[in-house]
Structures are given as structure tokens and as C-alpha cells.
N, C-alpha and C positions, 0 to 999 in steps of 0.2 A: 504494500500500500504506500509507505513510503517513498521507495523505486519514483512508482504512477507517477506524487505528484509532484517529485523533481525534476521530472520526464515533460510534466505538463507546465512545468513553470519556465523550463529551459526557451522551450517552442513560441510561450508565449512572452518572454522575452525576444525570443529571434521573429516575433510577427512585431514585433513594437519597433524593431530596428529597422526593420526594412520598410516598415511605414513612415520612420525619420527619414531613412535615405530617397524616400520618393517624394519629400516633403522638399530635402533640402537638393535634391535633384532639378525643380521648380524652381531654383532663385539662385543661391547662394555661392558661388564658385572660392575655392580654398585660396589665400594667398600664393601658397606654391604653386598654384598653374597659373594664376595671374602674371607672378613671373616667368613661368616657362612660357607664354606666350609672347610676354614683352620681350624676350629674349631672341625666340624665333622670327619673330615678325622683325627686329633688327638685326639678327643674321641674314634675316632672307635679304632685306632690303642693302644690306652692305655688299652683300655677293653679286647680287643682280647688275647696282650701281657700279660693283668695280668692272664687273665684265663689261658695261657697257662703255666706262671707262674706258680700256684697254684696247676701245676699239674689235671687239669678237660677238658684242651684238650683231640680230643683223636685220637687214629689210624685209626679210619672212620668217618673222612676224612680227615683229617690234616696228618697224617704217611701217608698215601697212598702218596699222592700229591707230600708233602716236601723228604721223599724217591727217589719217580721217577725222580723227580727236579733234585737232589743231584747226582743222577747215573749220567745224562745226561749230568750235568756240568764236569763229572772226564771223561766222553767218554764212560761209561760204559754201558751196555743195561739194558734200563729205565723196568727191571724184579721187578713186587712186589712182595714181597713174602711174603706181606700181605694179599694180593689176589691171589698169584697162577698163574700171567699173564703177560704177557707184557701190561703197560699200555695202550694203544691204545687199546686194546683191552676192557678195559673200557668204554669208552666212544669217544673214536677216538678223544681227543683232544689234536689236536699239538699243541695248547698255550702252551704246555708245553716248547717246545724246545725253543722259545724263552725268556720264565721265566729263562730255564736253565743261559743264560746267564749273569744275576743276581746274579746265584749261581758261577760264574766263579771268579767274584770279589771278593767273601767272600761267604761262602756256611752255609747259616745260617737261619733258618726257618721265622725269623722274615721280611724279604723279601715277603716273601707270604701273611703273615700278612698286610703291609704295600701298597701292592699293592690293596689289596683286600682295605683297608680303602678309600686308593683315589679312585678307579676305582667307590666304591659308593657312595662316597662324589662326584665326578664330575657328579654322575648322575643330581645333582642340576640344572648343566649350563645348559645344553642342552633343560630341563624343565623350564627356566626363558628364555631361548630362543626364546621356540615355543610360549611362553603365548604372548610376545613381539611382535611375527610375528603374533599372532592372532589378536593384537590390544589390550590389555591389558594393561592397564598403568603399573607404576613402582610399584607400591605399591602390585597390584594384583599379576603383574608377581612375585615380590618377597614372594607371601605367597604361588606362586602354588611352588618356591620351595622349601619355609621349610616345605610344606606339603608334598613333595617327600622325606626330609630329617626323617624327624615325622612321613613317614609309617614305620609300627612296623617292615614291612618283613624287611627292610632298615638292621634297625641293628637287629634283630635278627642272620641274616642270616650271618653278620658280629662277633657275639659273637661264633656262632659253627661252631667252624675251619676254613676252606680254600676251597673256590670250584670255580671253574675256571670261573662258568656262572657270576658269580657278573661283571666280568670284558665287559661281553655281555649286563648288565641293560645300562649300558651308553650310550654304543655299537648303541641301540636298539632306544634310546631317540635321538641320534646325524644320524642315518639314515633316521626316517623321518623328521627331523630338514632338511638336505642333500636334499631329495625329495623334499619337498615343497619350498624351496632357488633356486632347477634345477642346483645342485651338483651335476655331475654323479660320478667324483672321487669320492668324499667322501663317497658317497652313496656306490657307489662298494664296497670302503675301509671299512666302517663299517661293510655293512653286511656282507665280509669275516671276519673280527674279530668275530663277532657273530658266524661264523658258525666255527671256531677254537677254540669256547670255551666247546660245548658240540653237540654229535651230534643230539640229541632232540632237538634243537633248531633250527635245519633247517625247522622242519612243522611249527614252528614261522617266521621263513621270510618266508615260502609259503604263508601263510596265510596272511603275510606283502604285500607279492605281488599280492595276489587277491584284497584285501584291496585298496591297490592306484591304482590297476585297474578300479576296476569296480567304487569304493566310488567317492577318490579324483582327478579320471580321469588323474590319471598318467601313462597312458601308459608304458611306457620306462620305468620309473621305474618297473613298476608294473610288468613286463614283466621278466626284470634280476632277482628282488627279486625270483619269480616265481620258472623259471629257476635252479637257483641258488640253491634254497631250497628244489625244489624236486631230483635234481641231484645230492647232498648233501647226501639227507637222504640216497638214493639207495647205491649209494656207502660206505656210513657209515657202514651200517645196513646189508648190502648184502657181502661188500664185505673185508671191513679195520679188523671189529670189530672178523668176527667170523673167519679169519684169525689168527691172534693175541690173540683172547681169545679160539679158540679151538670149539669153541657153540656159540648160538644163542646170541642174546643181553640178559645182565643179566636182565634188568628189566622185560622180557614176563613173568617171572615167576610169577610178581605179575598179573598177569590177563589169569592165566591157564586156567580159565571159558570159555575163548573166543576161545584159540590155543595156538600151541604149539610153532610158529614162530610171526615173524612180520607182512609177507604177509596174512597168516591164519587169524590174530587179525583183518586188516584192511577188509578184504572178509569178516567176519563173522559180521563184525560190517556194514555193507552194506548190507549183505542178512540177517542178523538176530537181527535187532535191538531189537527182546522181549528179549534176553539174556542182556540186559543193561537197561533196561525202570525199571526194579526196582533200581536199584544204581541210576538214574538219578533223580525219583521221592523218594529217601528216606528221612528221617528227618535229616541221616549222612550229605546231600549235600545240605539240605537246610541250615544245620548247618553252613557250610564250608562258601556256600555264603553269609548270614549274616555277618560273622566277616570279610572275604576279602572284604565286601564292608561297613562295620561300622566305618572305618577311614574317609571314604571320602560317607559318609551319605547321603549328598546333594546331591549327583547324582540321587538318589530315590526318593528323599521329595517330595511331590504334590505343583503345584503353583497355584495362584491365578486366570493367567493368563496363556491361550495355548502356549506354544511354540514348534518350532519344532524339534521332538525328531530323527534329523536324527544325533546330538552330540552323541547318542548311539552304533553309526556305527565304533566309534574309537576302540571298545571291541571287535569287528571282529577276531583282529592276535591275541584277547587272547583263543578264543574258545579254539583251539586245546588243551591248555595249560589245561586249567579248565575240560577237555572230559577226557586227560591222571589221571590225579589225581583224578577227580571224580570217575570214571572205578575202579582205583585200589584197591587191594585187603588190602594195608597196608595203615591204618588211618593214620599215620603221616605226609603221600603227602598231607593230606587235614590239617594240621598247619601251623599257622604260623612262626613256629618253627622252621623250615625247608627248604630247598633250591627250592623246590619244587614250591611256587609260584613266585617267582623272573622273569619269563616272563611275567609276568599278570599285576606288576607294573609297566612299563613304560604308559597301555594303557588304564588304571585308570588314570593317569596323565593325558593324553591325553584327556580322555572323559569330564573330569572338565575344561579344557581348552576351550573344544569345547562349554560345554554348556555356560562354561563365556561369550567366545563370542557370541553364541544366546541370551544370560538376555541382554549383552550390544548393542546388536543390536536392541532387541524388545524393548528398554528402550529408545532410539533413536528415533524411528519410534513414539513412540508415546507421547512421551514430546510435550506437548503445545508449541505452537508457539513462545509464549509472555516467554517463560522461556528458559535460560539456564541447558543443560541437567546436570551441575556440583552443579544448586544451585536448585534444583530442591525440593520444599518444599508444606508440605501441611498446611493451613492456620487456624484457628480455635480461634476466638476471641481474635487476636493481639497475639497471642502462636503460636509460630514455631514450628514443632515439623517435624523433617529428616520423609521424605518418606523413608520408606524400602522396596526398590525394589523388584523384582520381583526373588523368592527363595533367597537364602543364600550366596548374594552376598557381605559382609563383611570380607574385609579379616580378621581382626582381630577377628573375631568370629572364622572362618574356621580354622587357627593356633589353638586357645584354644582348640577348638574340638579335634583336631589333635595331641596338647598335653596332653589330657585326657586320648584318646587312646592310645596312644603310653605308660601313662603309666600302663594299665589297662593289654594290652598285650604283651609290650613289655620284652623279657627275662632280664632285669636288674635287675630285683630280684632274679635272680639265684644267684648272690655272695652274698646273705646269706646263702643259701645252700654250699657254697664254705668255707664259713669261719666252716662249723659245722666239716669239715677237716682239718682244718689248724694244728692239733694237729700232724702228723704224718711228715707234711710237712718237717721239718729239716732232719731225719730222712732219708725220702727221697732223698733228694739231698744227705747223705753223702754216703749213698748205689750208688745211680749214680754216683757219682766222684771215684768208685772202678770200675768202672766197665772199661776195655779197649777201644778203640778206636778201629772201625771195625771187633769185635768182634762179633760173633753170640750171641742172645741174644732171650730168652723166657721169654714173660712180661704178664700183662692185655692190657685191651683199654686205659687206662689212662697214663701208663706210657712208652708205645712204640710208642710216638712222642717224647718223646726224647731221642731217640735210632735209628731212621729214617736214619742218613747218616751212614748208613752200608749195606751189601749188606743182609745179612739175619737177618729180627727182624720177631718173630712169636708172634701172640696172644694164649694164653689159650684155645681159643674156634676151632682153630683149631690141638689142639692134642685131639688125645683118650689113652684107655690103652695100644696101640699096639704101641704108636710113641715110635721110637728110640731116646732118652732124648741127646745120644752121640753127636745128628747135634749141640746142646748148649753149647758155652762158658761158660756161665752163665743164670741161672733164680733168675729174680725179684720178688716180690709178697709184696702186700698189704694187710693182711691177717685183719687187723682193718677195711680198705675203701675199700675192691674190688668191682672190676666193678660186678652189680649185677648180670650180665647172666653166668658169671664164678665163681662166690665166691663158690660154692659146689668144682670146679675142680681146686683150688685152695687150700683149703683145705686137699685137696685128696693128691693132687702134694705133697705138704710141709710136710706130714707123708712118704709120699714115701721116697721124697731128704734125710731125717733126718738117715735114714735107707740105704740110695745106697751109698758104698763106693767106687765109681765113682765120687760124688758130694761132696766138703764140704761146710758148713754151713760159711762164711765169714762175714757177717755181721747181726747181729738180733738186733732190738731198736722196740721200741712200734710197735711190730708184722710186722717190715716191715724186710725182709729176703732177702739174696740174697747169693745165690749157686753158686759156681764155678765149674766147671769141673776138675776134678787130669787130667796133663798130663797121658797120658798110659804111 
């Protein structure tokens, strides 16, 4: 009798706690992740800055973005002429027009930088949130967010340039935070942020909304997400994009195999699934899979003990995500390199969360009577020795892992590749401090983001021998470091310029050149 109501007092202490944790999951964030965010969010923004510094930014996708920015902030039409389009025709995202207004204050790219560092640094809160609202102590919940802070895509995606969806990871983590609290604002709120960041991300809240439909029996939610995301796509896809860009969405091209449009690709991937069964069963996409899920391991590791794997069900809104990049045609969707998995990581977060809470429930359920489930010890000739629970429920293990990886894959060893340039770098800056202020200007990838707030900057790889060189104020060239896809027509140019007296030669230093145009 005794036993019982130790037993019963235990339990109802660990219901009292998890009702604090979902209390203080609603509001209260710990001073130590406060810091760890401020921390992150100025690593990111110091990394991004110096790279762009150093000149290894580049015009895809940092010029595109910080350009269109810049038009929009002066009232101008956000036309790139690094792409040949009205932005929106891109990607249909109007985050832009509200970034403009950053650019109103002071029109300076380091803005996009900065934005981009908090928007992935705050993805932290949202995931020390939901661990919170799952029952998670403090300790747990703070290692599921250094492990959102410690996946590589995190800062990766923050070292190469600027792309609008980072601002949607948050987005993404704070909308089913929303759902599961019975937010409908906020919920609404975020998933129009999401769907303003890119228009591919609306089959990500579709897939959100079948997700808390059918999974987490959220109706209503499940319903608008829905909604929302296929209404989205249609009109994106159907109707903003190939208005504005003249043609289809630029990515079909990576998956000609399938069609020639959008609608084609999704019918033929319905009636013809053998055109894809090889990409899906290749060693490319088992590859892919491995490393997107080798930061957060323990999601796969085998347990001693069954539990149930319906914590799998949080990977649902990533399908679409992992079918786009697995399909396509260019291997770098499947890096981690690249912007490209950035919807995938909020529901990896999610899926560790969910299984914490099965280890900590099955761990509950079956703790001896006579024991508390915190002191919970196995006994062996007067030697205490910590049970270890059931899979890789340590946080301090999961971080070390997490910091492993992160430095295994993370791009922070590119700035030694940075430093094997540093040579020309002066050189550089004194060629740009010649050059005009909204001036046209013909550069490489590297050095036309800092040329962006004007209305015409072209790269090299969009002239041939028929362009008319006249549309140029001036050509830049790095004839020691060019961008590798252009160094031949770079080359080529700089014998041409030396010979067109049209062009004069204004500055030459350790092979970095720049050409002016003679008035007529």
C-alpha cells in the first residue's frame, strides 16, 4: 500500500512538471539561449560580412536580391539585369518589398546580411519552444536548440549570400509552435511569411496542412495551411511568375526528363512514376540522405526497447522538399551547401523532439514503482552506475555529436580558401573606389555584388562576341582570381579592351583591370 502511493505521488509530481514546462514553453525563454542566440546571430552576421568583405560573395545570389532591394527602396522597378526579369518573376517573393524598406533608411547590403543572421538564429526559440510544450525539461529543451543552431545547413546557408527562404526556417518552426498552443493568428501570420519568402514553399505548408490534419488532428489548422499552400502554388506558378518572367518557372529546367511545365512534371510524376524510380533508388540519394540525416543520427539508431515510431510522422511537410531535390537534374540541390535543404530542417527538429518525448514517456511507464524516475539507477555490488536510457537521450552527448558534424560539414573552412586570394584584394577595392556611382558596369560573379545599387550591372557569362560592349560605363576583371566559369571570356575581353579605342585601360595592379568607356 505504501509502494501505490509513492508510485502515485511520483507521477503526479511528473504531471505537475510537464504542465510547468508547457506553461513556460508559452512565454519565457532561459537567459542561456538568449545568449546563445545573440551569439549566433553575430557569428552569422560577422562570417557572412567578412566573406563579402573579401570579395567571395557573389551575384547569384547576393546581387540579384540586394539589387532588387535597392530599386524598390529608390521607387524604381525591382528589373534585374542580372537575370533579364522583373524579380517576381523569380521566385514570386514579395519579402522583398518589405526588406525594401530597410533599404529606405540607409541602402546598404549589409541589411540582408543581418537579417538573414537573426531570422536563423531565432530559429532556436521556436525549437526550445516546442521541446518545452512537449515536456522536455530545461536542459533537453536547450540542447534541441543548439542542435538547430549546430545543423550545418544553419550556417552554411548563412555563409553563401542572401536568400529570402532563411527568413521562412523560423517562419516554419513558430507555425507549428502556433498550431499546437490553438494560435490561429499567429499560425495564419507565419504561414503567410512563409509563403512571401519563396514560392516553392507553398507545397511545404501543403504538406504542413495535411500533416496537422490527418497526424496531429488539427483540423482548422490543417485545413488553412492546406488551403493556403495549394492556392499559393497555383497562383505563383500559373500565374505571378510566368507573367513577370516571360516563361515557365526557371527551375523545370532542371527536370526536362519529366516536362516541359509545372502541371506536365506533377501528371507525369502521377502516371509515370518508372521515369523517377531510378533517381529515387540511386546511391546519389542514398548519399544525400545519409549526410541530411548524420547531424541528428539518433533519429535512426536501433533501441533496446520498442517504441513507437509514429515520432516519424513529423518528416511528412519534408517529403515534398527531399522529392524536389532528389528528382533534380543539378547535384548541388542535394548539398548541404546550399539553400536547397533549408525546408527539411525545421522537421528534423521536430522529429527529435517527438521521439524525446516517446524515450521520456516509455521511460515513465516503466520505472519501478519503488524508484524515482530522476534517480533512476542500476545497482551492482554497492557501485552505482546511471542507467542509460533508452536510445541517445543525453543531451550532452547529442550537442558533441552535433558539434562534430557541424565541423566535418560545415563551410567554415572555406576562409582558407579565401585567404589563398587575399593577394589581389587591395587592388581590388582601389579599382572599385574608381568606378562611378550608378554607372553601368561589366564585372565577374564575385565582384558584381558590389556594384548591385545601380540599375544595370552584367556578369561575363552573359555576353558573347556579338554584345554591344557600348551598354558599359566601365569593365572590371580579375584576371589572377576569376570566377572559374568565365576566366577563358575574361581573358578574351581584356585583349579585346586593350585594342578598342572606345575603352581605356584606367587602372591595372596585380592583373586586376578596369576599363572605362571614352565619352563619344
Amino acid at each position: 500500500m505504501e509502494n501505490g502511493e509513492n508510485f502515485a505521488d511520483d507521477h503526479e509530481d511528473i504531471g505537475v512538471g510537464i504542465g510547468e514546462n508547457i506553461e513556460e514553453g508559452r512565454s519565457r525563454l532561459p537567459s542561456s539561449l538568449v545568449w546563445a542566440i545573440a551569439i549566433a546571430a553575430t557569428i552569422f552576421f560577422a562570417c557572412s560580412s567578412l566573406r563579402h568583405a573579401l570579395f567571395q560573395s557573389t551575384a547569384f545570389d547576393l546581387g540579384i536580391f540586394d539589387q532588387a532591394i535597392y530599386l524598390l527602396s529608390q521607387n524604381q522597378t525591382p528589373f534585374s539585369s542580372l537575370m533579364g526579369i522583373h524579380i517576381l518573376g523569380d521566385h514570386a517573393a514579395v519579402i522583398y518589398y518589405p526588406l525594401a524598406l530597410l533599404y529606405k533608411i540607409y541602402p546598404d547590403v549589409h541589411w540582408l546580411l543581418l537579417v538573414q543572421a537573426v531570422a536563423l538564429s531565432l530559429g532556436a526559440w521556436p525549437s526550445w519552444s516546442l521541446a518545452r510544450l512537449a515536456g522536455l525539461n530545461q536542459e533537453e529543451s536547450r540542447a534541441i536548440a543548439l542542435i538547430y543552431l549546430l545543423y550545418p545547413v544553419v550556417f552554411n546557408i548563412n555563409l553563401f549570400d542572401f536568400h529570402p527562404e532563411v527568413i521562412a526556417l523560423p517562419a516554419l518552426l513558430a507555425a507549428i509552435l502556433a498550431a499546437r498552443l490553438n494560435k490561429l493568428v499567429w499560425f495564419c501570420t507565419a504561414i503567410l511569411l512563409v509563403l512571401s519568402c519563396k514560392a516553392v514553399l507553398s507545397i511545404t505548408v501543403a504538406a504542413i496542412g495535411f500533416w496537422l490534419f490527418v497526424c496531429e488532428k488539427k483540423q482548422r489548422f490543417g485545413a488553412i495551411a492546406l488551403l493556403l499552400g495549394v492556392a499559393w502554388f497555383l497562383i505563383a506558378s500559373q500565374k505571378i511568375i510566368p507573367y513577370f518572367s516571360g516563361s515557365e518557372v526557371a527551375g523545370v529546367g532542371r527536370y526536362s526528363y519529366l516536362g516541359k511545365s509545372v502541371l506536365e512534371i506533377i501528371i507525369n510524376l502521377i502516371l509515370k512514376p518508372q521515369l523517377v524510380l531510378g533517381k529515387i533508388l540511386s546511391f546519389d540519394t542514398f548519399k544525400y540522405l545519409f549526410v541530411l540525416t548524420l547531424p541528428v543520427i539518433w533519429l535512426l539508431l536501433p533501441f533496446s526497447r520498442k517504441i513507437n515510431l509514429k515520432y516519424l510522422t513529423a518528416l511528412i511537410p519534408a517529403i515534398p522538399t527531399l522529392i524536389i531535390n532528389i528528382l533534380s537534374d543539378l547535384p548541388f540541390q542535394r548539398s548541404l551547401a546550399y539553400q536547397y535543404s533549408v525546408p527539411i530542417v525545421p522537421f528534423l527538429i521536430l522529429a527529435i523532439i517527438a521521439k524525446e518525448q516517446g524515450i521520456k514517456n516509455t521511460n515513465i511507464l516503466n520505472q519501478p514503482l519503488s524508484s524515482a524516475p530522476n534517480t533512476a539507477k542500476l545497482q551492482f555490488k554497492n557501485i552505482q552506475i546511471p542507467q542509460l536510457w533508452l536510445g541517445m537521450q543525453l543531451p550532452k552527448a547529442m550537442i558533441i555529436w552535433s558539434l562534430i558534424i557541424f565541423l566535418l560539414l560545415g563551410e567554415s573552412k572555406d576562409f582558407i580558401l579565401y585567404a589563398n586570394r587575399l593577394d589581389t584584394w587591395q587592388a581590388t577595392r582601389e579599382a572599385i573606389a574608381q568606378v562611378q556611382p550608378q554607372s553601368s558596369i561589366l564585372t565577374d560573379n564575385r565582384l558584381a555584388p558590389h556594384f548591385a545599387h545601380r540599375p544595370t550591372v552584367k556578369l561575363l557569362s552573359q555576353t558573347s562576341p556579338q554584345t554591344n560592349l557600348a551598354e558599359f560605363k566601365y569593365i572590371l576583371l580579375n584576371l589572377r582570381h576569376p570566377w572559374p566559369d568565365t576566366e577563358k571570356i575574361g581573358n578574351t575581353l581584356a585583349n579585346q579592351l586593350k585594342n578598342d579605342r572606345a575603352f581605356q585601360l584606367t587602372y591595372h595592379k596585380k592583373q586586376v583591370l578596369l576599363f572605362k568607356r571614352i565619352a563619344d
